[in-house]
C-alpha atoms as an extended CHARMM CRD file, in Angstrom:
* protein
*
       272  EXT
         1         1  UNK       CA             14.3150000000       17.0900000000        1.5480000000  PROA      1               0.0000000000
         2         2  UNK       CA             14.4230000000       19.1600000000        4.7750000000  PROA      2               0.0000000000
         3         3  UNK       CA             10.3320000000       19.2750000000        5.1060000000  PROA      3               0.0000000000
         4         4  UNK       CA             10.0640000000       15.7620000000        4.1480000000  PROA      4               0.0000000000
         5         5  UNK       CA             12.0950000000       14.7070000000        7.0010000000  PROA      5               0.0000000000
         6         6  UNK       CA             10.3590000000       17.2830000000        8.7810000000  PROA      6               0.0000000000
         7         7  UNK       CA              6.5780000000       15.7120000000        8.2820000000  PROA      7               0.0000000000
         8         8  UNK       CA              7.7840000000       12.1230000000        8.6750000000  PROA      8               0.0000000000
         9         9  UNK       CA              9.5750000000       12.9310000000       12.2710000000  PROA      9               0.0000000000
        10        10  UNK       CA              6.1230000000       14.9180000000       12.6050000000  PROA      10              0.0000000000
        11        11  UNK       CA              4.1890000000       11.5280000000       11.5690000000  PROA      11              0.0000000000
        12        12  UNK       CA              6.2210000000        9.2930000000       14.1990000000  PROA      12              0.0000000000
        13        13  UNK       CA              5.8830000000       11.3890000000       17.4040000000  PROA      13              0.0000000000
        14        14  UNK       CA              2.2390000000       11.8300000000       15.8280000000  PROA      14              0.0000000000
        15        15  UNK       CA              1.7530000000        7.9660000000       15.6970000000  PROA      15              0.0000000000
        16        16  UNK       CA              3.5530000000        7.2320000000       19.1440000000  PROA      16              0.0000000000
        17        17  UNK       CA              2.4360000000       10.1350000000       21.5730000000  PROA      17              0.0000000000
        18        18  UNK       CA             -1.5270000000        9.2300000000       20.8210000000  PROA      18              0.0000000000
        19        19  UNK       CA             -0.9740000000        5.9720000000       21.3030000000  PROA      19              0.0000000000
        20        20  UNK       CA              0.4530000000        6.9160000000       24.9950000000  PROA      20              0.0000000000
        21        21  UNK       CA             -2.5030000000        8.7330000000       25.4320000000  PROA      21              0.0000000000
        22        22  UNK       CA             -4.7370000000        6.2740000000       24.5460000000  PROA      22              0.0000000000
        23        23  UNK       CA             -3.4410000000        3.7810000000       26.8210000000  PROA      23              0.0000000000
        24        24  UNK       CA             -3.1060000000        6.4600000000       29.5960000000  PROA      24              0.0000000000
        25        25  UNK       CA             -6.4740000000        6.8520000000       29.8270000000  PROA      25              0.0000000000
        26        26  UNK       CA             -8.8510000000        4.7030000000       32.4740000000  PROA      26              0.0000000000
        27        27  UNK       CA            -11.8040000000        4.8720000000       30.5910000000  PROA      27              0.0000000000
        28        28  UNK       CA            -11.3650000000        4.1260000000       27.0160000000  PROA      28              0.0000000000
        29        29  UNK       CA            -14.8830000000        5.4520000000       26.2750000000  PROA      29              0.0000000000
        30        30  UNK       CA            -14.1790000000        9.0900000000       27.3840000000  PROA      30              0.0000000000
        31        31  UNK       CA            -11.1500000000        9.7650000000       24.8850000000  PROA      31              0.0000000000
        32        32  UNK       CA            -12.0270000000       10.8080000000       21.4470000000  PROA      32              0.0000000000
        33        33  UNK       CA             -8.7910000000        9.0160000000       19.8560000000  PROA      33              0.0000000000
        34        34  UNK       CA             -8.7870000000        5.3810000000       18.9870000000  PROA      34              0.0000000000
        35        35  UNK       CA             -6.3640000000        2.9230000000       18.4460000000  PROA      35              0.0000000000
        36        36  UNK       CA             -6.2550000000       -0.2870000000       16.6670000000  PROA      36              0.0000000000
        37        37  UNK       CA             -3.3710000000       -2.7560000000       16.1770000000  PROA      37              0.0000000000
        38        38  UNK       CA             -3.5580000000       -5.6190000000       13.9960000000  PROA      38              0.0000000000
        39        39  UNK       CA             -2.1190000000       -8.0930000000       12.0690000000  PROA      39              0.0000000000
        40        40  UNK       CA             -2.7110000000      -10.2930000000        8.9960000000  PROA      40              0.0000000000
        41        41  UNK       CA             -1.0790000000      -13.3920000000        7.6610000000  PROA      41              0.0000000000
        42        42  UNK       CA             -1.4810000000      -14.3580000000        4.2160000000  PROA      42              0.0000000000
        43        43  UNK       CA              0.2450000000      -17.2450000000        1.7750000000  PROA      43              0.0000000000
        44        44  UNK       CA              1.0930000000      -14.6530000000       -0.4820000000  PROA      44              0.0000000000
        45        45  UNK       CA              1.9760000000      -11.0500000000       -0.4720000000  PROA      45              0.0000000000
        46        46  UNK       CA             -0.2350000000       -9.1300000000       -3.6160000000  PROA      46              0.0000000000
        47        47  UNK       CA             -0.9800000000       -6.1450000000       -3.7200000000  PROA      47              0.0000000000
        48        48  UNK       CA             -2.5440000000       -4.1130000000       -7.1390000000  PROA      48              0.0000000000
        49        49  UNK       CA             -1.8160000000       -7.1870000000       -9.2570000000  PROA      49              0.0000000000
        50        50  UNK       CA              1.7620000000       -7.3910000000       -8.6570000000  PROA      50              0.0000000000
        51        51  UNK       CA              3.5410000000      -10.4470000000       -6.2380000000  PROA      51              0.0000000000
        52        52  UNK       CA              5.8510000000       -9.1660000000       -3.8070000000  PROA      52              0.0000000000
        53        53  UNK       CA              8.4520000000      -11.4270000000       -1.7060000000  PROA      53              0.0000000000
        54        54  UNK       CA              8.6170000000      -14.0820000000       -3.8130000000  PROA      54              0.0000000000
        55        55  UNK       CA              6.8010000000      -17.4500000000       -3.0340000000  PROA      55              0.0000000000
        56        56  UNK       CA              6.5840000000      -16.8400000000        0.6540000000  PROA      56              0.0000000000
        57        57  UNK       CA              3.7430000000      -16.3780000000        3.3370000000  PROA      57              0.0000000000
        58        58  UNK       CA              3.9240000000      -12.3610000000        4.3800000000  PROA      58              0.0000000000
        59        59  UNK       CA              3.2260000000      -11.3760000000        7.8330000000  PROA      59              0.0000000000
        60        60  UNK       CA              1.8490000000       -7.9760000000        7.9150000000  PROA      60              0.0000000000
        61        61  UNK       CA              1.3670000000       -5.5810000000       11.1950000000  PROA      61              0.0000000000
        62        62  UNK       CA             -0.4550000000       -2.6700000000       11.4010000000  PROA      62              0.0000000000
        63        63  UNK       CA             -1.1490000000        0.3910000000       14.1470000000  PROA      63              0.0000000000
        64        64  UNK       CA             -3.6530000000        3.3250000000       13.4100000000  PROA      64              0.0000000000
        65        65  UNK       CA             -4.5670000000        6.1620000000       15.2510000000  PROA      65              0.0000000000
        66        66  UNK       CA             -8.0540000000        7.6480000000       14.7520000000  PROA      66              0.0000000000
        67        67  UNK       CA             -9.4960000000       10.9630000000       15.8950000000  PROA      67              0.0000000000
        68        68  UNK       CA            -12.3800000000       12.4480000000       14.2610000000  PROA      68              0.0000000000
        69        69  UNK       CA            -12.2410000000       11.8550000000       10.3120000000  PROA      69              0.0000000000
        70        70  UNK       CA             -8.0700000000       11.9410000000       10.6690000000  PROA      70              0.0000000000
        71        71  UNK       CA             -6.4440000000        8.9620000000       10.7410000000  PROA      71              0.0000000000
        72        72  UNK       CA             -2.9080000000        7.8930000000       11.2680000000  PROA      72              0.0000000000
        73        73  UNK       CA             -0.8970000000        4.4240000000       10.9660000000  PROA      73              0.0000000000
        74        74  UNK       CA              1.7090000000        2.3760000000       10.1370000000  PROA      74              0.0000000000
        75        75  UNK       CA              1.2690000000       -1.0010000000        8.0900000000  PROA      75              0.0000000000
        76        76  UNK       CA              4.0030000000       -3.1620000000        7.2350000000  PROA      76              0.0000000000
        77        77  UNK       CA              4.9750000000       -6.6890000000        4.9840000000  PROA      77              0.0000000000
        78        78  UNK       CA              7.0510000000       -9.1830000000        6.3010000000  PROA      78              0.0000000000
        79        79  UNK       CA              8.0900000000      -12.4140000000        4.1970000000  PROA      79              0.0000000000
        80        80  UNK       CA              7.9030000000      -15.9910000000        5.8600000000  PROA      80              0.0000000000
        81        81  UNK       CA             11.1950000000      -17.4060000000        4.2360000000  PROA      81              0.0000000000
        82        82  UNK       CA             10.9820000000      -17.9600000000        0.4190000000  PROA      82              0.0000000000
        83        83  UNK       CA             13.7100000000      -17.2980000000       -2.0000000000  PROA      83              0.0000000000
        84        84  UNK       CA             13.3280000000      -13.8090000000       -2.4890000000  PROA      84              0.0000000000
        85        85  UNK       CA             12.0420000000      -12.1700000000        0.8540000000  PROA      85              0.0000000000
        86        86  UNK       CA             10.9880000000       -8.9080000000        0.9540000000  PROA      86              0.0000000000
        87        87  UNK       CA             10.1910000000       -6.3680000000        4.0120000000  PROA      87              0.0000000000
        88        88  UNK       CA              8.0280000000       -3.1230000000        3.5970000000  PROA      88              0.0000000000
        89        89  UNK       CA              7.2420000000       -0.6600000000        6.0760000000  PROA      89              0.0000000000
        90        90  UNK       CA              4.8630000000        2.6620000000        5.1100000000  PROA      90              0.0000000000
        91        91  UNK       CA              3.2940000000        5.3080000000        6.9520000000  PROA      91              0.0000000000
        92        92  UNK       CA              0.2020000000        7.4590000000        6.0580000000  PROA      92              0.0000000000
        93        93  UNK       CA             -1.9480000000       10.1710000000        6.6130000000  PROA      93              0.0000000000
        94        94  UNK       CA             -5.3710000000        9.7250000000        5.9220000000  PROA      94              0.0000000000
        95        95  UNK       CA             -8.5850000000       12.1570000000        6.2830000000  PROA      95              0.0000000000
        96        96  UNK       CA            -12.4620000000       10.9320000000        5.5140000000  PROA      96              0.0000000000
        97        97  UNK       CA            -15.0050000000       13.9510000000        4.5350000000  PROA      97              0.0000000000
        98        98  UNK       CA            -18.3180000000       14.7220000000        2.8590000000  PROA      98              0.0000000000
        99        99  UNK       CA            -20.1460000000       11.9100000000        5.6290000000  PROA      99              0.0000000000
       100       100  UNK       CA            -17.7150000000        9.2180000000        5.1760000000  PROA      100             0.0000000000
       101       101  UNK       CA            -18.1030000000        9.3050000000        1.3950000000  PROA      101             0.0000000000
       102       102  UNK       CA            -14.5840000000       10.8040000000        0.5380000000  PROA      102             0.0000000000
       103       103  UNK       CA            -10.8410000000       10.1400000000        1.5710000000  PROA      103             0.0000000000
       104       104  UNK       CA             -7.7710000000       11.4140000000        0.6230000000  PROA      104             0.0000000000
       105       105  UNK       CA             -4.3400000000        9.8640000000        2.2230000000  PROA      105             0.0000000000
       106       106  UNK       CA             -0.7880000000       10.7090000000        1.7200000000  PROA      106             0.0000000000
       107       107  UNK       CA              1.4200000000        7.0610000000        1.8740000000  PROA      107             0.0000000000
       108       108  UNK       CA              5.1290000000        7.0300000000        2.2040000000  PROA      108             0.0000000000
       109       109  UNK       CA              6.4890000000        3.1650000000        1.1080000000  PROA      109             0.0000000000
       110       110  UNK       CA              9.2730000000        2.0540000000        2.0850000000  PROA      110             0.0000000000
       111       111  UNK       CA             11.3150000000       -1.6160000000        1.4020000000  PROA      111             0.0000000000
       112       112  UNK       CA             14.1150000000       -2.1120000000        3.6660000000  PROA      112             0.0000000000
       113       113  UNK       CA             16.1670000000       -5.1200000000        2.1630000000  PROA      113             0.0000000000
       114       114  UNK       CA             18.2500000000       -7.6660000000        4.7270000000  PROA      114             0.0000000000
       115       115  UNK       CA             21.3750000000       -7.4600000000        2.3140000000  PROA      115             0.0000000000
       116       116  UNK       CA             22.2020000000       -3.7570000000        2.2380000000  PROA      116             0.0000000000
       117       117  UNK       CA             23.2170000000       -1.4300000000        5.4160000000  PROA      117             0.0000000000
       118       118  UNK       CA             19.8100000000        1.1740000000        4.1690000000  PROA      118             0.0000000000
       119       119  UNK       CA             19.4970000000        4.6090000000        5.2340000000  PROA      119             0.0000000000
       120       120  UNK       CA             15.8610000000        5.2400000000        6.4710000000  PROA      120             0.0000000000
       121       121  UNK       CA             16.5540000000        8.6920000000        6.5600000000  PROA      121             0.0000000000
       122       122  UNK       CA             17.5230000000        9.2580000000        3.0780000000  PROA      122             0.0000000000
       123       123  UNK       CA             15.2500000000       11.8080000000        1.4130000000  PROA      123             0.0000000000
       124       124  UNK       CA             17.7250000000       12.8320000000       -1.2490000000  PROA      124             0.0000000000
       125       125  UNK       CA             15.4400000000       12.2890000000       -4.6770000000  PROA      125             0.0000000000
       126       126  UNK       CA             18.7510000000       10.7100000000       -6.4550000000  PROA      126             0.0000000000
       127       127  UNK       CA             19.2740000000        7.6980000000       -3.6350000000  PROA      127             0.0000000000
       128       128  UNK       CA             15.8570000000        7.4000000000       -1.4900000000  PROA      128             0.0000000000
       129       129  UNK       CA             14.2450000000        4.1870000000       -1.5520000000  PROA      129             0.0000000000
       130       130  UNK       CA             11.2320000000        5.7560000000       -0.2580000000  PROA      130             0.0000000000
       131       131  UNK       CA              7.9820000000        6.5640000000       -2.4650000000  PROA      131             0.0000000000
       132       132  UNK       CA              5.5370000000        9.2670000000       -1.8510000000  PROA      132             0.0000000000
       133       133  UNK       CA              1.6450000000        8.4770000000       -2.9280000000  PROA      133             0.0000000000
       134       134  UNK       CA             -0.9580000000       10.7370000000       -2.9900000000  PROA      134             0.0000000000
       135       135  UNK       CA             -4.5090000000        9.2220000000       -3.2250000000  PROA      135             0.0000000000
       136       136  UNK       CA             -8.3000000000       10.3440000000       -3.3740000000  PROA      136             0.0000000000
       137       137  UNK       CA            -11.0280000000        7.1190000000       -2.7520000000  PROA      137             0.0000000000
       138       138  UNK       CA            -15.4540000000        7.3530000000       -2.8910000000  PROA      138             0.0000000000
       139       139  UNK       CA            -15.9800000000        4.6760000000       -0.4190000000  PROA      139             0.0000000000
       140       140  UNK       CA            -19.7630000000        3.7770000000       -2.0170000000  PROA      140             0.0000000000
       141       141  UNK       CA            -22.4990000000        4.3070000000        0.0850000000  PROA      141             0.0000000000
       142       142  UNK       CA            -25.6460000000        1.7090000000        1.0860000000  PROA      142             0.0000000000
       143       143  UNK       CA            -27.4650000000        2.7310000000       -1.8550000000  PROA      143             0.0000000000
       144       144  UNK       CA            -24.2510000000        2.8970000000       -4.0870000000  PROA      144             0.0000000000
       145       145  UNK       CA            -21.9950000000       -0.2810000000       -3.0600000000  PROA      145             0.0000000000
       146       146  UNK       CA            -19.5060000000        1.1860000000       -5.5820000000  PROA      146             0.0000000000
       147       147  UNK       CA            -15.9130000000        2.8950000000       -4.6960000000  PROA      147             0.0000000000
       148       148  UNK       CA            -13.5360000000        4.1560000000       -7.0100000000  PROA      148             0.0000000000
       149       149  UNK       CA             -9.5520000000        5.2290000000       -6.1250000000  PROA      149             0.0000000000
       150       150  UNK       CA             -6.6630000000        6.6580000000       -7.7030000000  PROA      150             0.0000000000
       151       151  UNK       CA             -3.4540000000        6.9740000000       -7.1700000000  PROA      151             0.0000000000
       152       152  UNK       CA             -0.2330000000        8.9550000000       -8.4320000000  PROA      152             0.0000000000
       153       153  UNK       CA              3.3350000000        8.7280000000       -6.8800000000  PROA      153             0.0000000000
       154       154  UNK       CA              4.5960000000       11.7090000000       -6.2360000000  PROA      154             0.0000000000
       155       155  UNK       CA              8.1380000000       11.2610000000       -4.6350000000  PROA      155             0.0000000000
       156       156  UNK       CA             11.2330000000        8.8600000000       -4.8290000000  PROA      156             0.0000000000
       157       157  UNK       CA             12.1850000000        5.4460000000       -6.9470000000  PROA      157             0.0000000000
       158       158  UNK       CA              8.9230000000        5.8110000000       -8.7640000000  PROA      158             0.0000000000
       159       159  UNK       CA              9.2160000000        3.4100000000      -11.9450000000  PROA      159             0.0000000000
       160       160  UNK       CA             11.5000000000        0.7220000000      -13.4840000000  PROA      160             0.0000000000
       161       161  UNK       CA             14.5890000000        3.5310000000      -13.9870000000  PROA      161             0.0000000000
       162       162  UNK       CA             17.7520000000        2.0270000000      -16.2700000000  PROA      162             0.0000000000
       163       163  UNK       CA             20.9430000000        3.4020000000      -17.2040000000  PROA      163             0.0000000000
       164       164  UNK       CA             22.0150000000        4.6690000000      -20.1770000000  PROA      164             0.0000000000
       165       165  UNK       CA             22.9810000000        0.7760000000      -21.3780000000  PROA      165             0.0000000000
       166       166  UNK       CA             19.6630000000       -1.3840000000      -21.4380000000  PROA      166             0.0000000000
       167       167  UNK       CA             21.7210000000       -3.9600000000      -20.1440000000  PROA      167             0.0000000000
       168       168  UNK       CA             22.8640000000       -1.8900000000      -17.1920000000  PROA      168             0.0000000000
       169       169  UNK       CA             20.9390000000       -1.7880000000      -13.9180000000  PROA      169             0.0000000000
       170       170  UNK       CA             24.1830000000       -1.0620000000      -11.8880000000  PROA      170             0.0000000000
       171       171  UNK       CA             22.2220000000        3.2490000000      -12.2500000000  PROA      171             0.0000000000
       172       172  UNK       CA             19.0460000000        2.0060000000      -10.6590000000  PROA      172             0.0000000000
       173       173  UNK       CA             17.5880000000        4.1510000000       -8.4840000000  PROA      173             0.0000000000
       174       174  UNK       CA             20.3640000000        7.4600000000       -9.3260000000  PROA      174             0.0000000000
       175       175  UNK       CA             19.1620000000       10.4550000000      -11.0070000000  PROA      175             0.0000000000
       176       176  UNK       CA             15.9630000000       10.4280000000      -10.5580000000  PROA      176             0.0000000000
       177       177  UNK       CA             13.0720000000       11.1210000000      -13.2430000000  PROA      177             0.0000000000
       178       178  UNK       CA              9.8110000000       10.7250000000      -11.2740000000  PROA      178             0.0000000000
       179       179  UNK       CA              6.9390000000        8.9500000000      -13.7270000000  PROA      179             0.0000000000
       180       180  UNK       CA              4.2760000000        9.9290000000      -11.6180000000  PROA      180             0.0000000000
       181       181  UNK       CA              3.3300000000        6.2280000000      -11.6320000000  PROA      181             0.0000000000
       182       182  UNK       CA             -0.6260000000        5.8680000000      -11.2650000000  PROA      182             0.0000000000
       183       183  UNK       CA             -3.1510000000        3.6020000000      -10.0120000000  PROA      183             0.0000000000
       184       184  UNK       CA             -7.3680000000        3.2500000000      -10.6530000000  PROA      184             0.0000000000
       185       185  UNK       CA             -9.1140000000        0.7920000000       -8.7960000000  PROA      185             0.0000000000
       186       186  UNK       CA            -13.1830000000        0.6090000000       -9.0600000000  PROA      186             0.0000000000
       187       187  UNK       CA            -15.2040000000       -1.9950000000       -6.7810000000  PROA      187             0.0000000000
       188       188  UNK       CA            -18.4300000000       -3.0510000000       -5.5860000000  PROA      188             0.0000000000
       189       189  UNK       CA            -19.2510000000       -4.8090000000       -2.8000000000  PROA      189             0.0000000000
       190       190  UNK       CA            -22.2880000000       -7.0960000000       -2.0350000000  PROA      190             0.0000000000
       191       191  UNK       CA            -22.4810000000       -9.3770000000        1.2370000000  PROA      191             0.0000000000
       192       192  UNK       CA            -24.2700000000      -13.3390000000        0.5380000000  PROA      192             0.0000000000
       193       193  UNK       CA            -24.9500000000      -15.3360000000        3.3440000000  PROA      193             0.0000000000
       194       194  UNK       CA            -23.0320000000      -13.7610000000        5.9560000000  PROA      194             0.0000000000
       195       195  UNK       CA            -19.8120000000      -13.4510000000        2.9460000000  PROA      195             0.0000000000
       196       196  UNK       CA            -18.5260000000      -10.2400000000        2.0660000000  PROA      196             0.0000000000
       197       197  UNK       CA            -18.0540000000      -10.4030000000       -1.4550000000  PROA      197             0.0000000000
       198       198  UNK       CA            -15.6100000000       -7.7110000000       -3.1800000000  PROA      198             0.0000000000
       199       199  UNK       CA            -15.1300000000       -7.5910000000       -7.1240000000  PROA      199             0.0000000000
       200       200  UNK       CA            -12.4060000000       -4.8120000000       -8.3660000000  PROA      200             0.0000000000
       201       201  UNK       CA            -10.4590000000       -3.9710000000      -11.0440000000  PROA      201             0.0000000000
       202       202  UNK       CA             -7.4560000000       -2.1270000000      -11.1780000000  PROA      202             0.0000000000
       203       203  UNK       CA             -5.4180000000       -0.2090000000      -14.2590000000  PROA      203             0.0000000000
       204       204  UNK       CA             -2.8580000000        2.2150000000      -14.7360000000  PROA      204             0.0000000000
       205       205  UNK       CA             -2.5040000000        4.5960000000      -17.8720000000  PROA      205             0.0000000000
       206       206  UNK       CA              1.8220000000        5.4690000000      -17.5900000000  PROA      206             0.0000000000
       207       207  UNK       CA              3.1050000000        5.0240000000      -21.0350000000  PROA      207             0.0000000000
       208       208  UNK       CA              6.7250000000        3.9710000000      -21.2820000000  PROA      208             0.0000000000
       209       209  UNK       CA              9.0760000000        6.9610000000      -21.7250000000  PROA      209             0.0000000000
       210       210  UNK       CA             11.1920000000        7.5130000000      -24.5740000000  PROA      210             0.0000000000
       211       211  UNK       CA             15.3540000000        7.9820000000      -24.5940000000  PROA      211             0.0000000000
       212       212  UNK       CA             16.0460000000       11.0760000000      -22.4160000000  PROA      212             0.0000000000
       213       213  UNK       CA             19.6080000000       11.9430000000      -22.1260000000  PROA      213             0.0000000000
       214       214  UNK       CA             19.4210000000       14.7850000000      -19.4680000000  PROA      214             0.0000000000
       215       215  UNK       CA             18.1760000000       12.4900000000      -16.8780000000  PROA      215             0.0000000000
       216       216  UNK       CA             19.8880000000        9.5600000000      -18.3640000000  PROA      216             0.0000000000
       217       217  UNK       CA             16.9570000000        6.8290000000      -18.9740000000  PROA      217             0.0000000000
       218       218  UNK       CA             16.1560000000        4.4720000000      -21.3870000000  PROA      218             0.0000000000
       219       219  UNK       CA             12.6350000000        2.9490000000      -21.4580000000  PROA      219             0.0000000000
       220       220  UNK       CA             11.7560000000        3.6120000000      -17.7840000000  PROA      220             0.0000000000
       221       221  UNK       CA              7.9770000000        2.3020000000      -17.2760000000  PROA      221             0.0000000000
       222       222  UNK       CA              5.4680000000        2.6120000000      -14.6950000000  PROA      222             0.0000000000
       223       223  UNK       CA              5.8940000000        1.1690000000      -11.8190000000  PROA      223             0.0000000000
       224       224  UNK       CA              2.4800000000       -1.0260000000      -12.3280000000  PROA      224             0.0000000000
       225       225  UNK       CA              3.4910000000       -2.5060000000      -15.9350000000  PROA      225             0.0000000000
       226       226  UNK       CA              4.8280000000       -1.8680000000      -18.9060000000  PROA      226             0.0000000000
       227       227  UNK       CA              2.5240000000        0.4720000000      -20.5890000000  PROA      227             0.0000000000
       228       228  UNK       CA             -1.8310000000        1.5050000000      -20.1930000000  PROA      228             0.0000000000
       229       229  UNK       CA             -3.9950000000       -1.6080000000      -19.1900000000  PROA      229             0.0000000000
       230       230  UNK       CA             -6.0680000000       -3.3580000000      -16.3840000000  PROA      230             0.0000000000
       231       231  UNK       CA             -3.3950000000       -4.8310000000      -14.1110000000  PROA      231             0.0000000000
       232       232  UNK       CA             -5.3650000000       -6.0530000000      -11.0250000000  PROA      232             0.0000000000
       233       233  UNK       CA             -8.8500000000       -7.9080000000      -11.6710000000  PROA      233             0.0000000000
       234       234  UNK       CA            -10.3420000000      -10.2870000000       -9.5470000000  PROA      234             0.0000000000
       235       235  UNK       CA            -13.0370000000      -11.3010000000       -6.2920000000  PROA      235             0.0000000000
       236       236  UNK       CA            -12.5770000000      -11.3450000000       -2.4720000000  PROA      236             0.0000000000
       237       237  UNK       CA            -14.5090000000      -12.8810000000       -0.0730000000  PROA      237             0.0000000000
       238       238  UNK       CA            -14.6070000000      -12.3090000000        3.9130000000  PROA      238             0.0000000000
       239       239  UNK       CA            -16.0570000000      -13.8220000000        6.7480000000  PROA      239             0.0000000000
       240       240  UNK       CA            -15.6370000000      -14.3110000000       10.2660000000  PROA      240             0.0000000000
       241       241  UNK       CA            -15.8370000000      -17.4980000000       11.9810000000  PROA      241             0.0000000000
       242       242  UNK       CA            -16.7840000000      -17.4340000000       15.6470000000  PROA      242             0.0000000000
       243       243  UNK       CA            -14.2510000000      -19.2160000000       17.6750000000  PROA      243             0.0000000000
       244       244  UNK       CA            -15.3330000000      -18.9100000000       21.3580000000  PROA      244             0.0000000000
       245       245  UNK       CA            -17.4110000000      -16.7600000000       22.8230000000  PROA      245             0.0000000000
       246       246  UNK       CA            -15.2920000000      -13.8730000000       22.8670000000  PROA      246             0.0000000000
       247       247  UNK       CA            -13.5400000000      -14.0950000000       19.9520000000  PROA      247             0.0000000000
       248       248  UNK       CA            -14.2340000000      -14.4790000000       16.1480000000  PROA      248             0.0000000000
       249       249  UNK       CA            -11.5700000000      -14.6290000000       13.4350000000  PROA      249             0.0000000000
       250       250  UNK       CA            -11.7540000000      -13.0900000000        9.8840000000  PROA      250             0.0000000000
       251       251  UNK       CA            -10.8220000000      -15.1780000000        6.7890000000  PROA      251             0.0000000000
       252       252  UNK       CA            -10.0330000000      -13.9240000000        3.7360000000  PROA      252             0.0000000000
       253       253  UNK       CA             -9.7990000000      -15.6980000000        0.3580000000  PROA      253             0.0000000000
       254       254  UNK       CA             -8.8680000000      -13.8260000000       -3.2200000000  PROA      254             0.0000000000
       255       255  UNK       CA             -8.5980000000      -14.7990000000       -6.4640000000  PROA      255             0.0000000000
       256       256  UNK       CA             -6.5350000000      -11.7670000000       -8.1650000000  PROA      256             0.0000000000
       257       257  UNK       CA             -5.7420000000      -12.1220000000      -12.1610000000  PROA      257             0.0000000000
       258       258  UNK       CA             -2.7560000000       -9.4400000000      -13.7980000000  PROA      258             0.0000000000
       259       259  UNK       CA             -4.1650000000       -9.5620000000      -17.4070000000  PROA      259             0.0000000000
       260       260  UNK       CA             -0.9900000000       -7.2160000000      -18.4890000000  PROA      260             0.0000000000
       261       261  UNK       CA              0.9160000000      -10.1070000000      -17.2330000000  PROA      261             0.0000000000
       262       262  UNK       CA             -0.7110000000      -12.9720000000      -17.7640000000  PROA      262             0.0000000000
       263       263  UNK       CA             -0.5100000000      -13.9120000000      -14.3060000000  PROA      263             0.0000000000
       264       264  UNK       CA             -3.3910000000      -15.4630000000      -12.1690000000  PROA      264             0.0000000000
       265       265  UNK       CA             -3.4650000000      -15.5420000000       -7.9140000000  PROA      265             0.0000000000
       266       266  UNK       CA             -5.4380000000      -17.3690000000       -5.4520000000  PROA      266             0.0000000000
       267       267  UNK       CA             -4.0020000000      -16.0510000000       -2.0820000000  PROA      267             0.0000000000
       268       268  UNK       CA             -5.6320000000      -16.9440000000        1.9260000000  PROA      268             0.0000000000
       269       269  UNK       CA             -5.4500000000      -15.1900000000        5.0140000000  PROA      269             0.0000000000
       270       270  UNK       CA             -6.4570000000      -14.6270000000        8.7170000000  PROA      270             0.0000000000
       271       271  UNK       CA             -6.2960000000      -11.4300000000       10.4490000000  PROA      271             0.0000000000
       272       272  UNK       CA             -6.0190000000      -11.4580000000       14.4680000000  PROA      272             0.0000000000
């Protein structure tokens, strides 16, 4: 718990001093670090097949730090009203090798709630509301428009955990037995007419767990469904429309299908 508080503190003065240093210096072209800050707005918040926040328009921020292949953020989900809103703020680690071709990135998710006094700072496995992901991603090349990712969580309130009582949820989130929750995603991308067009699917292989009494679970799942199948399928389509002379804005439109759910998406946004 000790080094995990450790590398996030690490991570934050990470994320904040480069940014100082980027905006110290006169001549953005002479410093080898890069910034970016951004942010998106989209009708709904979707992310791997799965609807988050309710039926709400999400605001999402985001700050990265680049030198070299290493790059650092922050990215975050912010819900517009709705019944159920929802916040998330993550940080990662990311590093891109082998000519651009390979990634690997280290995510810690987090989903502070309006309704409860929560303890950012809690790394205790038992009580954290934080999740640790590990990931590896081939980002295609020109010749091969194909990538493929996976993920596993690694850390925290990984899966749908129950008490002892199906019935009972009051246990959620206490004793912790990780599932090591995973995530495939393969794409391909192909641009038409000045539209980048992305088709992916997405599937997880967690099985559901049987009755263990020394961690004191019934059923727990994956945190992507309820069992092996293809959980995120769908297209998206970019483009930028020029606004003035200076400034363009990117539009994004996705239709996103959860087979394992039987649920079906078709989401808009703008990014600024």
């Amino acid at each position: 718990m000790k080094l995990i508080l450790s590398i996030k503190t690490f991570l934050f003065i990470t994320l904040i001093t480069i940014s100082n240093i980027n905006f110290a210096q006169n001549d953005s072209a002479k410093t080898k670090i890069k910034t970016n800050f951004s942010a998106d707005l989209f009708s709904r918040y979707i992310w791997r097949g799965t609807q988050f926040g309710g039926n709400s328009p999400s605001l999402q921020p985001g700050i990265t730090a680049n030198y070299k292949n290493l790059e650092i953020g922050t990215w975050g989900a912010y819900s517009i009203g709705g019944n159920n809103p929802a916040q998330e703020m993550d940080l990662f680690l990311q590093y891109t090798f082998l000519k651009n071709k390979l990634s690997v990135i280290i995510t810690d998710y987090f989903f502070p709630t309006e309704t409860a006094n929560y303890n950012y700072f809690d790394y205790n496995k038992n009580t954290t509301g934080h999740i640790f992901e590990s990931g590896l991603t081939f980002n295609g090349t020109q010749k091969i428009p194909l990538t493929f990712s996976s993920y596993i969580n690694i850390f925290g309130a990984d899966a749908a955990k129950i008490g002892d009582n199906p019935n009972d949820t009051t246990n959620f989130n206490k004793k912790t037995g990780i599932q090591y929750s995973n995530y495939f995603e393969l794409g391909y991308t192909k641009t038409i007419t000045n539209t980048e067009l992305n088709f992916f699917i997405g599937f997880t292989l967690n099985k559901q767990k049987s009755a263990n009494t020394t961690i004191g679970y019934i059923g727990e799942t994956g945190f992507y469904g309820n069992g092996p199948g293809i959980v995120n399928l769908g297209l998206k389509a970019q483009k930028t429309i020029k606004i003035t002379k200076y400034y363009s804005l990117p539009l994004t439109t996705s239709l996103i299908t959860n087979p394992q759910a039987h649920k079906v998406y078709l989401i808009f946004g703008i990014s600024f």
